[in-house]
Every structure is written in structure tokens, then in C-alpha cells.
matplotlib code that plots the C-alpha trace (Angstrom):
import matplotlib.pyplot as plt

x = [-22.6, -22.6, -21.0, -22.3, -20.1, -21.1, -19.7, -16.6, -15.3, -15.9, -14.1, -11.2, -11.0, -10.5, -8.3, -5.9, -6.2, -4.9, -2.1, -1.1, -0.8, 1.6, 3.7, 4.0, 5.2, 8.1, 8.7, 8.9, 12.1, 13.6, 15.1, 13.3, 16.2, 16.2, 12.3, 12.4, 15.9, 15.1, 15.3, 14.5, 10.7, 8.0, 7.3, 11.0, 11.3, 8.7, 7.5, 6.8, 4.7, 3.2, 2.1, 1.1, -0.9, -3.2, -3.3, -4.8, -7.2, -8.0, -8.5, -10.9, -12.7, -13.6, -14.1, -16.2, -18.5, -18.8, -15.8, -14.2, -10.2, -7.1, -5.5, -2.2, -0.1, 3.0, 3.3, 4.1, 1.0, 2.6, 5.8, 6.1, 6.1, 3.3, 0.7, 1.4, 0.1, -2.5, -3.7, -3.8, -5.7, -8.1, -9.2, -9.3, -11.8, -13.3, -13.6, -15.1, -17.8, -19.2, -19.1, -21.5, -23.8, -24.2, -26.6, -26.3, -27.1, -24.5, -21.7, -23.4, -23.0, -20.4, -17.9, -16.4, -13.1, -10.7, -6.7, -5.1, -8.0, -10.0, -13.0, -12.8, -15.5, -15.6, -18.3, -17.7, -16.7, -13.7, -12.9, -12.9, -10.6, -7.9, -8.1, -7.2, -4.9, -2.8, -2.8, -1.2, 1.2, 2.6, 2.8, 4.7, 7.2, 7.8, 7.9, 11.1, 12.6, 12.6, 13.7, 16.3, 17.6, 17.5, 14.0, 12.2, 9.4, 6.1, 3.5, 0.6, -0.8, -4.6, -4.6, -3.1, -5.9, -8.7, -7.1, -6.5, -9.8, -11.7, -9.7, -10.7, -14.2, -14.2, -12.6, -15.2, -17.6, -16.3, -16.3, -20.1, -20.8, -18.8, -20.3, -23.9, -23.0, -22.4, -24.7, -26.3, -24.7, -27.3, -28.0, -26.9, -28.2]
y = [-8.7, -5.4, -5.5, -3.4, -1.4, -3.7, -6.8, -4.9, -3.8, -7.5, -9.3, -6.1, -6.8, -10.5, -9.5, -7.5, -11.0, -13.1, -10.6, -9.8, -13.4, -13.4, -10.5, -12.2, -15.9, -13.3, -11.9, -14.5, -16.0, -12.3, -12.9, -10.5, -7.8, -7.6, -7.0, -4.4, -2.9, 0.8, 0.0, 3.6, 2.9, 5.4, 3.8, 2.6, -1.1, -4.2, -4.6, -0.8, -0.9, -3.8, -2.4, 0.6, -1.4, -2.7, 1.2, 1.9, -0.5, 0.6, 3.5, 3.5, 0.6, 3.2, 6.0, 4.0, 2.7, 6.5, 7.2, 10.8, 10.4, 11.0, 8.4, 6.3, 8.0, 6.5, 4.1, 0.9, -1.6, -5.2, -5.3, -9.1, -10.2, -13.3, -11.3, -8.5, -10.6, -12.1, -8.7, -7.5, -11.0, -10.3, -6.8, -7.2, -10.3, -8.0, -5.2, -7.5, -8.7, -5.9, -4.6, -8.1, -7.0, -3.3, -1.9, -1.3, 2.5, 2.7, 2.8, 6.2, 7.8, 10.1, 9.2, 12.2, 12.2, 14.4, 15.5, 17.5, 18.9, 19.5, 17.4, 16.2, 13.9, 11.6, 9.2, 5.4, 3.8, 6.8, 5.8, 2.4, 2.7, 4.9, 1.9, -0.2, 1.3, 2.4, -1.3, -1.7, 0.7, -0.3, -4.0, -2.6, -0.8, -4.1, -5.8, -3.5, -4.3, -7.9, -8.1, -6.0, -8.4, -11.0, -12.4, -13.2, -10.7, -12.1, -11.9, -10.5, -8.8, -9.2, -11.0, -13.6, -13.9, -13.6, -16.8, -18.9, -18.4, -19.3, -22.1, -22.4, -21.9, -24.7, -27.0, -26.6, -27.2, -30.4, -32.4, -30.9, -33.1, -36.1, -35.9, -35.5, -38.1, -40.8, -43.4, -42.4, -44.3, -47.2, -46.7, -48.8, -52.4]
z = [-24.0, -22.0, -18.3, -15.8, -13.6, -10.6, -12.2, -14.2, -10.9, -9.2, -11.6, -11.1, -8.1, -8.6, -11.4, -8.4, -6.4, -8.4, -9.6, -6.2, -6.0, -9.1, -7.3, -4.2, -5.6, -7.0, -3.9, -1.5, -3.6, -2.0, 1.5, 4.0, 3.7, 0.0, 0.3, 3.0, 1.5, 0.0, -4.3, -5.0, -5.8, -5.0, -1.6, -1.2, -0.4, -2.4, 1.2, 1.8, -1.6, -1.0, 2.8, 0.8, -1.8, 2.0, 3.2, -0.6, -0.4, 3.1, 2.6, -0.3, 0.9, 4.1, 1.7, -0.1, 3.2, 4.0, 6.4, 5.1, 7.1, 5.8, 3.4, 3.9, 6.8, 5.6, 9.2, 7.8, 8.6, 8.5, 8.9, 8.7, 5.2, 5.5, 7.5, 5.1, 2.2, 4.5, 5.6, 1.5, 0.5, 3.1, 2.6, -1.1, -0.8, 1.3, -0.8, -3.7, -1.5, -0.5, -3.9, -4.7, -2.4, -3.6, -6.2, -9.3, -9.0, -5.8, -8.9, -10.2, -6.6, -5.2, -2.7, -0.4, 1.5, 2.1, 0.9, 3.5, 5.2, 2.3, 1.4, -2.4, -4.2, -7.2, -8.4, -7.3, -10.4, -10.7, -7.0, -7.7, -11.0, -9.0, -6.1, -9.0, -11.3, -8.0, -7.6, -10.7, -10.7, -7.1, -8.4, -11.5, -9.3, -7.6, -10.2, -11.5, -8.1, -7.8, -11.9, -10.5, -7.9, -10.5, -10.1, -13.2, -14.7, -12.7, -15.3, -14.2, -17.2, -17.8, -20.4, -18.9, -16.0, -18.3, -20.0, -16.9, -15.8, -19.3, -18.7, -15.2, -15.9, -19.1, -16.5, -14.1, -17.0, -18.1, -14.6, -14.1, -17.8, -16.7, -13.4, -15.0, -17.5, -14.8, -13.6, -9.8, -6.9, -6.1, -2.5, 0.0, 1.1]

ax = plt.figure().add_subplot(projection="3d")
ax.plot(x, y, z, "-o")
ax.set_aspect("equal")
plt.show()
């Protein structure tokens, strides 16, 4: 069965959902100043990266719509931990709706903004694959923060999603056969 680049990026960016979902079960066992402390990770603290992960998405997600500005500043966005993941869940639901809604040909276009003045272009599905191995790495790097303050590993790998939702999906199957394979309701007298 072949996957078009439409629906391999969807189900990617379910895929970062649900593993940002993983990540943040992990983190919110962290006090607040353990997740805005500095653990010498590219964007310092798990709640810088994870502020960082939003300005990512963002950002691309306007690249992507046409807008050419600058990328992540470096200004923190949320500094409150639950409207941080809030924020993050809603732009990324975002992000794979629109993508439902484009056509299949947008995926072979070009998307233009700009690094430090200059204007730079790549096509949409190298966009899109940055957005969401960038995703990846920041979870990664706070992931090796919160193992270092004693958390357990959160496991987020792929794998592990595609298998909770196969089972999701066979689940969903088997209450549509039990629900087919019941008698109709009599109506009311």
C-alpha cells in the first residue's frame, strides 16, 4: 500500500501529538523549577525546549501558509507550564488540519522564508520533515533532562504509537460489530 505525502505527514503530525503527550506526562512529575531550571540542553531548561518546540511549529506552520518572517526569536512564548502544553496541542492539531484540507500537489511546492535576512526555499514535504524531526530532537533533549532528574525514560518511540493505535483502531472495530450485531431498540409505546 503506497502513502501519499499528504497522508504520511498527517499521521506525522499525529505521531508528534501523541509523543508530545508522552513527554509531557514525564514532565509534569518535575516541579515548575526543575522544568524551567537551565540542564545544559540546546534551548536550556525542558520548559524553554518545549516553548521552542510551539515557536517551531509556529513558525513553519506560517512559512508554510505563505508568511516569509524570521523564525523563533528566542522570547519565551508561555511561560506557564499548562498553557505552554495547551498552546503546543493546539497549534499542532492545527497544523494537521490544514494539512487535511490541502492538495495533494501542494506537497510538491516550494515554501520560501527567510534566515537572517536572506530568503531561502525548500519544497513542502522537506519543510514539513525538518518541522518534524526538530520535534524529535527537542523531545529527545528533554527527555535526557527529566532521566536526569530521576524521571523514568518516557517512551515515545514510533513504534510504540503505530501499535497503540492498531490497537486503537481494532478496538474501534470490534464495538462497531458488537454494535451491528445487536438487535435495534423497539421504539417506544
Amino acid at each position: 500500500m503506497s502513502v501519499s505525502f499528504k497522508g504520511y505527514f498527517i499521521q506525522q503530525a499525529d505521531y508528534q501529538h501523541w509523543a508530545n503527550e508522552v513527554l509531557f506526562a514525564a514532565l509534569d512529575r518535575l516541579d515548575d523549577g526543575a522544568r524551567q531550571a537551565d540542564q545544559g540542553l540546546a534551548y536550556g531548561s525542558p520548559h524553554h525546549t518545549v516553548d521552542h518546540m510551539l515557536a517551531a511549529v509556529r513558525a513553519w506552520f506560517n512559512r508554510l501558509q505563505g508568511a516569509e518572517g524570521e523564525a523563533d526569536s528566542g522570547a519565551p512564548l508561555c511561560p506557564e507550564w499548562q498553557a505552554l502544553k495547551n498552546e503546543l496541542r493546539h497549534e499542532l492539531r492545527g497544523l494537521q488540519r490544514w494539512l487535511e484540507g490541502m492538495p495533494e500537489g501542494y506537497f510538491d511546492e516550494r515554501v520560501f522564508y527567510a534566515i537572517g535576512g536572506e530568503r531561502q526555499s525548500l519544497w513542502v514535504r522537506d519543510a514539513l520533515t525538518q518541522l518534524m524531526t526538530h520535534l524529535s530532537f527537542c523531545r529527545g533533549q528533554a527527555t535526557a533532562a527529566a532521566t536526569r532528574l530521576g524521571l523514568a525514560a518516557p517512551e515515545a518511540d514510533y513504534v510504540r504509537y503505530k501499535r497503540e493505535m492498531e490497537q486503537h483502531i481494532a478496538h474501534l472495530r470490534e464495538a462497531e460489530e458488537e454494535r451491528r450485531a445487536r438487535p435495534a431498540a423497539e421504539p417506544p409505546q
